[in-house]
Structure formats: C-alpha cells, structure tokens
VOGU-3710 file (C-alpha; in Angstrom, 3 decimals, decimal comma):
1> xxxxxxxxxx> 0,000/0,000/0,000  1,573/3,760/-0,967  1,568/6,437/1,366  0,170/9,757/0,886  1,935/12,254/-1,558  4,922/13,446/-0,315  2,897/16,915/-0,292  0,666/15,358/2,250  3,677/14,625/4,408  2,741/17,327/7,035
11> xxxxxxxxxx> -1,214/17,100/6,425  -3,188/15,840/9,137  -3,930/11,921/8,953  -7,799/12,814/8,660  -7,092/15,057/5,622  -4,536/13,064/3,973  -6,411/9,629/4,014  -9,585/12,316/2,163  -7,272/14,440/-0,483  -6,460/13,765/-3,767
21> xxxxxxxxxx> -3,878/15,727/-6,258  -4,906/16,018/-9,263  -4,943/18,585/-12,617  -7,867/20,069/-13,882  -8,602/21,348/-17,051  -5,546/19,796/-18,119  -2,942/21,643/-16,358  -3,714/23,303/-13,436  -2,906/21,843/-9,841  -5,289/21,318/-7,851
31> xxxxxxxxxx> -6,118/19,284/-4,360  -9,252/18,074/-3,692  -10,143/17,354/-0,076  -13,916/15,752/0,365  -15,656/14,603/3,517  -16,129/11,218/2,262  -15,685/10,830/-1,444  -19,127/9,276/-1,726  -22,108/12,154/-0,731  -22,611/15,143/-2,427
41> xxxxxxxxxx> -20,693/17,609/-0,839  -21,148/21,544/-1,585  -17,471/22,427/-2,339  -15,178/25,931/-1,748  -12,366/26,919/-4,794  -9,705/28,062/-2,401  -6,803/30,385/-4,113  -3,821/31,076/-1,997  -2,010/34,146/-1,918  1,337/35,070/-3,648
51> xxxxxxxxxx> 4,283/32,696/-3,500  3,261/30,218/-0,766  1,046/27,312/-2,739  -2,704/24,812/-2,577  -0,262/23,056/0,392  -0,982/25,754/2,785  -2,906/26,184/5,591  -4,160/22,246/5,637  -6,116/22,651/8,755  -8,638/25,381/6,542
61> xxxxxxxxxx> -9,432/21,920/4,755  -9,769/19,677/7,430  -11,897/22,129/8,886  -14,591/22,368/5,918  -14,388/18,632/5,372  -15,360/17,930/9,128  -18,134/20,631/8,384  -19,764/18,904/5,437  -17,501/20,894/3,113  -15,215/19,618/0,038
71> xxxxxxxxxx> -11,802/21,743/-0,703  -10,780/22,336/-4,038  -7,382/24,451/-3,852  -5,715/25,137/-6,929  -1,748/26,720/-7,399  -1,964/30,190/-8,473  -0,217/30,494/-11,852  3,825/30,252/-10,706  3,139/28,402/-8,022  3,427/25,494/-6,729
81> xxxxxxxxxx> 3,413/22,677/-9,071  3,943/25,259/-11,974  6,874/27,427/-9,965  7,651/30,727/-11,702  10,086/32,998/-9,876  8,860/36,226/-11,951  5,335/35,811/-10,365  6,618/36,070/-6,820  8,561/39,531/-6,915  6,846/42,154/-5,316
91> xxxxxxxxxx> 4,336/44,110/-7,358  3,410/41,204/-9,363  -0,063/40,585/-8,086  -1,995/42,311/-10,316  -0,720/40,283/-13,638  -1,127/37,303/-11,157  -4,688/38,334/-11,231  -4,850/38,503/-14,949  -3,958/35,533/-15,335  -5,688/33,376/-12,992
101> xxxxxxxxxx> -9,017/34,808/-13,867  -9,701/33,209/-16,735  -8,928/29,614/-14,711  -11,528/29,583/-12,734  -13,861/29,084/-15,217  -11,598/26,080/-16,757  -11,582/24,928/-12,963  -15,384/24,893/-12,321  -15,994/22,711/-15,991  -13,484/20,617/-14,573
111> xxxxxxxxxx> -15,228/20,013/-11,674  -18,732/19,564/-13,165  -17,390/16,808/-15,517  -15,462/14,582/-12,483  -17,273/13,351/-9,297  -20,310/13,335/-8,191  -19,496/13,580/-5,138  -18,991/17,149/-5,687  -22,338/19,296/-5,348  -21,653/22,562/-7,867
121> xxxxxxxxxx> -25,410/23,983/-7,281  -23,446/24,787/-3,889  -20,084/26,382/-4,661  -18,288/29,353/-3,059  -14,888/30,891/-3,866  -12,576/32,785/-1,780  -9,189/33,607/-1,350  -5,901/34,985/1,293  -4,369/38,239/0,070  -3,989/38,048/-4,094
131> xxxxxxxxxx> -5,972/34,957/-3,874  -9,187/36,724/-2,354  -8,453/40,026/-5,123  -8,894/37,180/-7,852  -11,651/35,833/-6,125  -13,151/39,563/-5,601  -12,638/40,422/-9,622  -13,926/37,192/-10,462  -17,704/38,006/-8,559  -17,724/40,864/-11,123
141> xxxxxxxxxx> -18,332/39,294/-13,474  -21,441/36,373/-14,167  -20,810/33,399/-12,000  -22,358/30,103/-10,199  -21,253/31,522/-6,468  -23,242/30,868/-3,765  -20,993/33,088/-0,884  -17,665/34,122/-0,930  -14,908/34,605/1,768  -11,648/36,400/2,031
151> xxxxxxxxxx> -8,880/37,078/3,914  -5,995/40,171/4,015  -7,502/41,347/0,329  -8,833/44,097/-1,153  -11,167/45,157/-4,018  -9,595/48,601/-4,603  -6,518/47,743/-5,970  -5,624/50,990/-8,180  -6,013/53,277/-4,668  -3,336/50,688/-3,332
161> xxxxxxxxxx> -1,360/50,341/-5,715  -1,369/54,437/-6,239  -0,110/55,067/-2,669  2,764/53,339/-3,568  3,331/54,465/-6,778  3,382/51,042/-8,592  5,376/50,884/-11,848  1,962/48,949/-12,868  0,581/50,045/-16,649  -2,655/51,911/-15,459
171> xxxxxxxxxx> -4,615/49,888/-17,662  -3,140/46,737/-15,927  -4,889/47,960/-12,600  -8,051/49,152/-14,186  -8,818/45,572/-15,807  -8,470/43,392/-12,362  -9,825/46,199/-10,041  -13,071/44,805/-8,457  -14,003/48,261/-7,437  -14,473/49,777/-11,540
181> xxxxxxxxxx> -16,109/46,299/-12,435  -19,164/46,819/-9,961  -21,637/47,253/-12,645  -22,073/43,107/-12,885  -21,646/42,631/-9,300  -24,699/40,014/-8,270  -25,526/40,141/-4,449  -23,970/37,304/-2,430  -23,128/37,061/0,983  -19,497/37,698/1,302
191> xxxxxxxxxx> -17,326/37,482/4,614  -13,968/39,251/4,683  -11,557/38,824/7,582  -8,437/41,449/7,854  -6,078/42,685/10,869  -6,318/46,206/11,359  -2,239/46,731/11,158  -2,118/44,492/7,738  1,246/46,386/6,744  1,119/44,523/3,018
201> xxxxxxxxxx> -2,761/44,969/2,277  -4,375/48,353/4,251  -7,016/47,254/5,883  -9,006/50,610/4,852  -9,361/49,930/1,492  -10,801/46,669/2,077  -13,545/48,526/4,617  -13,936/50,980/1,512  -14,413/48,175/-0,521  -17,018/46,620/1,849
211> xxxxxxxxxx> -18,564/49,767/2,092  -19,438/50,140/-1,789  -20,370/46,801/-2,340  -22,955/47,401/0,653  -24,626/50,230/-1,478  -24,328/48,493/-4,403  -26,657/45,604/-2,896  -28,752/48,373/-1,441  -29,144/49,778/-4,833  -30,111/46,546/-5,999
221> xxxxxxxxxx> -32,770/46,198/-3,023  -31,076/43,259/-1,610  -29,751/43,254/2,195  -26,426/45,105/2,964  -25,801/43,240/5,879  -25,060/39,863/3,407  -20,940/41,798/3,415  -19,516/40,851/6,656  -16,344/42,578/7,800  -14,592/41,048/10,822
231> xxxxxxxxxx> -11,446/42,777/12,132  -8,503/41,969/15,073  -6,772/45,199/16,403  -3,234/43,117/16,052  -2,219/39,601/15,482  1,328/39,009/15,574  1,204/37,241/12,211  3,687/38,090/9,975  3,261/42,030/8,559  0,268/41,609/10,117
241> xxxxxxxxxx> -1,107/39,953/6,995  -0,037/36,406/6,428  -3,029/34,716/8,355  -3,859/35,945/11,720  -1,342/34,091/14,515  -2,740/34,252/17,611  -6,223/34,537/16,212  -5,608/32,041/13,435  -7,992/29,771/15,322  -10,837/32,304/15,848
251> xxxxxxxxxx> -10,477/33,764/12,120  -10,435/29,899/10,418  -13,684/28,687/12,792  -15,419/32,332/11,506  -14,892/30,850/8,153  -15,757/27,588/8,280  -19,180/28,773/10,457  -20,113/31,539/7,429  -19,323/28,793/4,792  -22,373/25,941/6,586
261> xxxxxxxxxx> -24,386/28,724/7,281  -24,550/29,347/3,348  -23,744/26,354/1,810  -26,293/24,417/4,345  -23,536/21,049/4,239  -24,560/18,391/6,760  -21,440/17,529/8,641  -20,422/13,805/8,106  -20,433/11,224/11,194  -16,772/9,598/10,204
271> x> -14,501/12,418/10,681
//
C-alpha cells in the first residue's frame, strides 16, 4: 500500500487519508479534499495568496471537510506545481490576477465533468491576500457563487497600488480592479476577515471596498448586511497579513461557520 503524496507529508492523517492531487482542465494543480468521497458535498475553490502554494494552511481543509464541506485548492499560476520565480517579486499581483481569472472558469468545468461527489449547485470561492483580489474580480463578473470569503484582500486595488506608486501600466490595474467592475456585481453574501495593522494589504481599502459593495446591494434592493467585515486590532502574524497568529484559530472557525451557514452542508459522522 503507498503512502500519501509526499505533499501530504505534514497534512493531518484525517485530511490526507480524504485528499487527492490532481490537474484540472488539463494543467492546473489542484487538491481536492472531500468529507467522504461518496455524498454530495457543496465544495469551496480556495486560491492562496502570492508565492506560498494549494499546500498551505491544511487545517482550513480539514476544517470544511469535518463541516460537510469539500476543498478544491488550486496553485496560483507560478506556483506550486507550476513554480515561476517572476510571479513572486513584489508588485506582481496584479498580472497574477490577470492571469488566474480566466482559470476559474476552466476549474469549475473541470469540476462539473469529475465526481459526483462534488455538489456545484453549492459552490463558493474565496481567497488569502492576491488569492481573495482574484476571487473579488472574479464576482464581477457572471458566475455560479453561492458566498464568498476572504482574507488580508482588497477590491480597490488601483487606490493601493497608487499610494505606492506602482510601476503597474494603469490599464493593468483598471482591468483586475473589483471596485471599476461593480456594474455586474450580483448580491452574495461575502465574509472578509483582515487585521487592522495588515502592513502589506491596508485594511481601509478593504472597509472601503465593503462599504461600496454594501450600497451596491442596497441599490439593488437586496440586504447590505449579506458583506460581513470582521477585524482583530493586532495579530502578531507576519506584517500583520499572512493569516492571523494568535487569532488564526478564531479567524479559520469564523470561516468555516459563514461557509455551513450558506452552503447548508450536513457535517459527516466519520470524521
């Protein structure tokens, strides 16, 4: 009998024995984590931020599988499985975001042709850092979403960006900003978790963010309250932005909680 991929190596036993690596649409990495491989499961398309990989952060996925939930992380293009040094360097993000957009949609056909133990009437995406600003872009636009949830991102990316004065071609910025894409944006509930000393992503122009996509549901005559913004003072994570240390527990639990309440898994008995 084999052992678990040597990716696995530091993954729970309980996620490890219910994750599989695979590539979908023929050459993106991606691991699948499922409750138990056999009942239709309402599933998540997780996106990591830049230049860690799918790997990361394994108890996220054990804690959605022990909710009811299946995992589908993918590598970020450069990442991972598909390493490319040039989409690591600072200030890369937004041609990250370019081109991972146009993935998801290759991810979710790949998902509605495999198992059926995946449920895609009840799919969410979400995303840490340049993960959750392609996940944010990618709501502008038509999609199957049920929620979404982020972490440490932001939907104004040209104000960022413009405080620092980003070598970025303007019209780079303008086609992966969430916040000049609004027009399309389709009510969902949407939970976004941020430290207020995030030194990489400011934490105000996430609230801004929150803010307009609150009177853009209003305007719409749907509920404002369905974007949730939860906030810790201070950390200690790294820059304040890569996950939340000390509250690490708290902010994944949040998550997991806001993901059943909208995806309405049942959790399974085995786990």
């Amino acid at each position: 009998m084999t052992g678990p991929p040597d990716r696995f190596r530091q993954f729970p036993a309980a996620l490890a024995r219910r994750a599989r690596l695979v590539r979908l649409g023929g050459e993106i990495p991606a691991l699948l984590a499922h409750p138990d491989w056999i009942t239709p499961a309402p599933v998540v398309i997780w996106l990591h931020g830049r230049t860690v990989s799918k790997e990361l952060d394994p108890g996220r996925y054990l804690r959605w599988i022990r909710a009811g939930i299946a995992a589908c992380a993918i590598d970020l293009p450069g990442h991972g499985e598909r390493f490319d040094e040039s989409l690591h360097r600072p200030g890369s993000a937004p041609a990250l975001i370019e081109r991972a957009l146009p993935e998801i949609d290759r991810v979710l056909a790949a998902l509605a042709e495999g198992s059926a133990a995946l449920d895609l009437s009840r799919v969410a995406i979400g995303g840490m850092s340049a993960g959750g600003m392609i996940a944010l872009r990618r709501l502008c636009d038509p999609h199957p979403f049920a929620c979404a949830a982020v972490e440490a991102a932001t939907g104004r990316l040209t104000r960022m960006y413009a405080a620092r004065q980003s070598p970025t071609p303007p019209e780079t910025l303008a086609r992966v900003d969430p916040s000049l894409h609004l027009d399309s944006w389709r009510p969902i509930p949407l939970l976004a978790l941020h430290s207020e000393a995030d030194r990489v992503v400011p934490v105000e122009t996430m609230r801004e963010f929150a803010g307009m996509l609150r009177e853009r549901h209003a305007a719409l005559g749907a509920d404002p309250a369905m974007v949730e913004m939860r906030t810790w003072p201070e950390t200690g994570a790294p820059e304040e932005h890569a996950g939340f240390g000390r509250f690490s527990n708290d902010a994944k639990n949040a998550q997991t909680e806001f993901l059943r309440r909208h995806l309405g898994p049942t959790p399974p008995d085995s786990l």
